[in-house]
C-alpha positions in Angstrom: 29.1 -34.2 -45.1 29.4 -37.6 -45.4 26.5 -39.7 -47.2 25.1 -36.5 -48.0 22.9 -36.2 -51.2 24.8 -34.0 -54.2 22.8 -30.5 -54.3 22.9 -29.6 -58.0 22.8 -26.1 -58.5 20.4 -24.7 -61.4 21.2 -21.1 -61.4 22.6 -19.8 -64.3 26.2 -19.4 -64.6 28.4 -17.6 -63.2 26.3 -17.9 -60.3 25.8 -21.5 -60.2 29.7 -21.6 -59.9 30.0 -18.8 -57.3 27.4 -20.6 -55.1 28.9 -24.0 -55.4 32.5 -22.5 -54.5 30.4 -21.3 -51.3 28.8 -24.1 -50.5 32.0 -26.7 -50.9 33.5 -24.7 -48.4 30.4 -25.1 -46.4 31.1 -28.8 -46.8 28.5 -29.4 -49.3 28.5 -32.0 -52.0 27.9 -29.5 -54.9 27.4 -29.3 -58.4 26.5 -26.2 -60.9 24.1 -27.5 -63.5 22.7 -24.5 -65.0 19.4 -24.8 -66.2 19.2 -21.4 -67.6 21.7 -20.4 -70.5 22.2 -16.6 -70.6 22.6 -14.8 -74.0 22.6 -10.8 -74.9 20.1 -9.5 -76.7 21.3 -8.0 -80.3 20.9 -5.2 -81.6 20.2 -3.0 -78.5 19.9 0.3 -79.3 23.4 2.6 -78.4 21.3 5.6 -76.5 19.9 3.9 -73.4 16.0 3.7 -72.8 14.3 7.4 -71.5 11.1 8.7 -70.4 9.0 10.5 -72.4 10.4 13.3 -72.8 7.7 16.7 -71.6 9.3 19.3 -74.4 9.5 21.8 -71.5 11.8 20.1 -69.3 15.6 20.4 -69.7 16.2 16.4 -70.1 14.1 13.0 -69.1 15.1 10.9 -66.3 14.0 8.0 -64.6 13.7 8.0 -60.6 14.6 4.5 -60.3 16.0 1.6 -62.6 15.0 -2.0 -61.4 17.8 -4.5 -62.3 15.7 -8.2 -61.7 18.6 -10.1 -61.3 22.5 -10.0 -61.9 22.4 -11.1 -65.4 19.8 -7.8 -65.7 23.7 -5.9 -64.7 25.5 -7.8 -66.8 23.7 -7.5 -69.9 23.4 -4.0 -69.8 25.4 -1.9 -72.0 28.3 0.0 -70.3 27.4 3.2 -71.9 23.6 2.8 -71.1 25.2 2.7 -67.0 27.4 5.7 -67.2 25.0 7.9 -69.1 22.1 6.9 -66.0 24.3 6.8 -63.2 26.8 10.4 -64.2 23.4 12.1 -65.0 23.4 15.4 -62.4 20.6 13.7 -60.8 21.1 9.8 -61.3 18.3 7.6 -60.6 18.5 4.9 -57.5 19.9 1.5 -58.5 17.2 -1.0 -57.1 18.3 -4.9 -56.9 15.4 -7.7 -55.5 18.6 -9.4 -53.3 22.1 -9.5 -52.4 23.3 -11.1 -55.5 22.3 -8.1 -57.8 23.4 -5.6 -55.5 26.3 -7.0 -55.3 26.7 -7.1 -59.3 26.0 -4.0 -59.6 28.8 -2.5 -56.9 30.8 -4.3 -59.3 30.0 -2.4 -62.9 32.9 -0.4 -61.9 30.6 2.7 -62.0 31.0 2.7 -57.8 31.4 6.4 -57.5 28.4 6.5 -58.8 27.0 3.6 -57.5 27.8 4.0 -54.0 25.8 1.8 -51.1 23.5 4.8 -50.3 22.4 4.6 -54.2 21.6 0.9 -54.4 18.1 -0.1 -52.8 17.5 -4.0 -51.9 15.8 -6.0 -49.2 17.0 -5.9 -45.8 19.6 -8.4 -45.1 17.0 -10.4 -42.5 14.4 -10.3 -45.2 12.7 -13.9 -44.9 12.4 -13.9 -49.0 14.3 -11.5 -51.5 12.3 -10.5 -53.8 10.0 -7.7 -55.4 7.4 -7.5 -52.4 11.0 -7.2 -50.0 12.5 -4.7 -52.0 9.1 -2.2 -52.0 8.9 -1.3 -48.5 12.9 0.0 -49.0 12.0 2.2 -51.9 7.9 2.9 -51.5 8.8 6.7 -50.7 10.9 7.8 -53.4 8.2 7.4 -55.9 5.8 10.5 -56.2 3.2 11.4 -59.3 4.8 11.6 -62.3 7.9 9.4 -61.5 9.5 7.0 -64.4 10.7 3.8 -63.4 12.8 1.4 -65.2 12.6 -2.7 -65.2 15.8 -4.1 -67.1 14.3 -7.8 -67.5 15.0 -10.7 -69.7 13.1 -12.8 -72.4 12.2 -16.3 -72.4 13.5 -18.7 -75.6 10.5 -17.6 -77.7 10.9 -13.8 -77.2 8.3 -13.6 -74.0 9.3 -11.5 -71.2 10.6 -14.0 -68.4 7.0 -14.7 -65.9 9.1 -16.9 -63.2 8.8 -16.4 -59.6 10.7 -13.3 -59.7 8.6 -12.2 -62.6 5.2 -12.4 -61.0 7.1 -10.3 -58.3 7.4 -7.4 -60.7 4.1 -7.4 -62.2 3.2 -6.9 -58.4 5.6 -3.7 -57.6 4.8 -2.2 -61.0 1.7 -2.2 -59.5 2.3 -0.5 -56.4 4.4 2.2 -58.4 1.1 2.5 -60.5 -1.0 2.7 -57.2 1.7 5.6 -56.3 0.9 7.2 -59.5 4.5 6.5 -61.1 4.7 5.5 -64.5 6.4 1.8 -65.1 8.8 1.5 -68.4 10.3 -2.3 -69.7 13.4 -3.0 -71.4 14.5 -6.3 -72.1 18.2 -6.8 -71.9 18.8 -10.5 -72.1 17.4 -13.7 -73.2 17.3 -17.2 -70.9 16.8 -20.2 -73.1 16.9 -24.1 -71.5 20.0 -26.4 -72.2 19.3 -29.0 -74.8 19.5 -32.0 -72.7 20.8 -33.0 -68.9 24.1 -34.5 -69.3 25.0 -38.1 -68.6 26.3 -37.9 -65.2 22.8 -36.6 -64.2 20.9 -39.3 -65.5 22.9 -42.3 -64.0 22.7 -40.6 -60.5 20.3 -42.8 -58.2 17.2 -39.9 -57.3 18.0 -40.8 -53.2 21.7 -39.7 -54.1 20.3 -36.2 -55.4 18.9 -32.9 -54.2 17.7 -30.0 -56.8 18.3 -26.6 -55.5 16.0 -24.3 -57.6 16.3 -20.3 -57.4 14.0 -19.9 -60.3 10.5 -21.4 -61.6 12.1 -21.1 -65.1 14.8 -23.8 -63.9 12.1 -25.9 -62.9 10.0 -25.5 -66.2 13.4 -25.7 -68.2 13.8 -29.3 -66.7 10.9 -29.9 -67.8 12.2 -29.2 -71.3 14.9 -30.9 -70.6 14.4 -34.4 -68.9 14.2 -37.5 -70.8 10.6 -38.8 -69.6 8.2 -37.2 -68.0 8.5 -39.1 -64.8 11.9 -38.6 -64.3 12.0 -36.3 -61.4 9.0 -38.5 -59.6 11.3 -39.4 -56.9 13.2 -36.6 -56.8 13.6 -34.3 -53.8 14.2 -30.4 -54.1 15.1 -27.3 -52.3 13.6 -24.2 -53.6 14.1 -20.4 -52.7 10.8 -18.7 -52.3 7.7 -20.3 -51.8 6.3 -19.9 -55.8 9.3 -21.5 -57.0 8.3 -24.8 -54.5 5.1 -24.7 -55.8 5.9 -24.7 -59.8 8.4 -27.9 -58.1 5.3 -29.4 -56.0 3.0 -28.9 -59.1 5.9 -30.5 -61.7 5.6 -33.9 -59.4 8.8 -33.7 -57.4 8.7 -36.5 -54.5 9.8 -33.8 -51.9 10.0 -29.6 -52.0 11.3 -27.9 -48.8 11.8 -24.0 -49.1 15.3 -22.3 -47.9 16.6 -19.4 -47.6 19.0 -17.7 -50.4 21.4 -17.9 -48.2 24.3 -20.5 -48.6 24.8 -21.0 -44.9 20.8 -21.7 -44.5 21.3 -24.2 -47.6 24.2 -25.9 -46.0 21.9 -26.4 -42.8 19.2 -27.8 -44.6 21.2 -30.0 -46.4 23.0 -31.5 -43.6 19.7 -32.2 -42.0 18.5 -34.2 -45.1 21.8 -36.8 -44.6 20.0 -39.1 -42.8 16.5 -39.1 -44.1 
């Protein structure tokens, strides 16, 4: 793509790496700069999160576990996986998009995890999020039913509220309206970088594009930038139409929405090489 703007690529890592590697092959001018930094929580507890427990029942279990995101996968303990997923009657495995489904065929539990156990949008989904992911598992919950979030807290101990988290507070909802009980575990904490590196900053704006999969990149920026005009005339790419407005709302010059797909991001950037 040549004269085409640089994409920089806010995800956290390792994404933001696996989705450059993607898009360079796409012919993209790419660049991870994770504006979300990933940590463990410590001091989770070694016996993973249960239901209450009815004193008359052989054992608690939950019918589904919501993973938000692949760092909800990574960050959860090993042990907490196998002692879920070997149960005699494991609970589904359900992922908002490819990326966490993905993560989690990769735990290593796949026996247990097997494509019939994971639940996530439909690959032609026009967003992936909560509200894609309900219609895939809206049956399996009945009265009674437990269900899981595995989420992640913001810098100051908050449970994340991005785009994706406004999505959850919605399907805990619906599992509500189902008569399901909803459970929360934090397993992970997202904090902002301390400052955008050099490189960034001497970077005309018209020689830039901001790819944001996450209205906490876009209020980590925020955090981040060195004025508070300095993304005025910037132009950005965002993955679901919340995220575009947190951008829109933040004062960026231009926010188109695209697709989580790297091939639709390739398509749009390419079009942008002339404007």
């Amino acid at each position: 793509m040549t004269g085409a703007p640089l994409l920089l690529v806010t995800r956290p890592e390792p994404q933001a790496g696996e989705w450059v590697a993607q898009l360079q092959q796409r012919g993209c001018r790419a660049q991870a700069l994770p504006l979300i930094e990933v940590q463990a929580l410590p001091r989770l507890p070694l016996a993973p999160p249960s239901p209450v427990a009815d004193p008359t029942q052989p054992g608690p279990t939950w019918r589904a576990i919501l993973f938000v995101s692949p760092s909800a996968v990574a960050h959860c303990p090993q042990a907490w996986l196998k002692a879920w997923f070997n149960a005699d009657t494991p609970p589904r495995a359900w992922a908002p998009g490819p990326g966490t489904a993905k993560a989690l065929q990769q735990t290593g539990l796949k026996n247990q995890l097997n494509p019939l156990a994971i639940n996530a949008p439909l690959s032609q989904a026009s967003q992936f999020d909560s509200e894609s992911l309900w219609p895939q598992v809206a049956e399996q919950i009945h009265p009674g039913d437990a269900v899981l979030i595995l989420r992640g807290l913001d810098a100051s101990g908050e449970p994340v509220t991005d785009t994706q988290g406004s999505g959850r507070e919605w399907l805990a909802e619906q599992i509500r309206a189902r008569q399901g009980q909803v459970h929360y575990q934090a397993v992970y904490q997202r904090k902002a970088p301390s400052n955008l590196p050099p490189w960034v900053l001497e970077q005309p704006p018209r020689e830039l594009v901001w790819l944001f999969s996450s209205s906490q990149a876009v209020q980590h920026l925020q955090q981040c930038a060195p004025s508070p005009l300095f993304w005025q005339h910037h132009r950005a790419l965002a993955t679901h139409p919340r995220i575009a407005q947190t951008a829109t709302d933040l004062g960026f010059e231009t926010v188109e929405v695209v697709p989580p797909q790297t091939d639709a991001i390739a398509q749009r950037l390419q079009s942008w090489v002339s404007r």
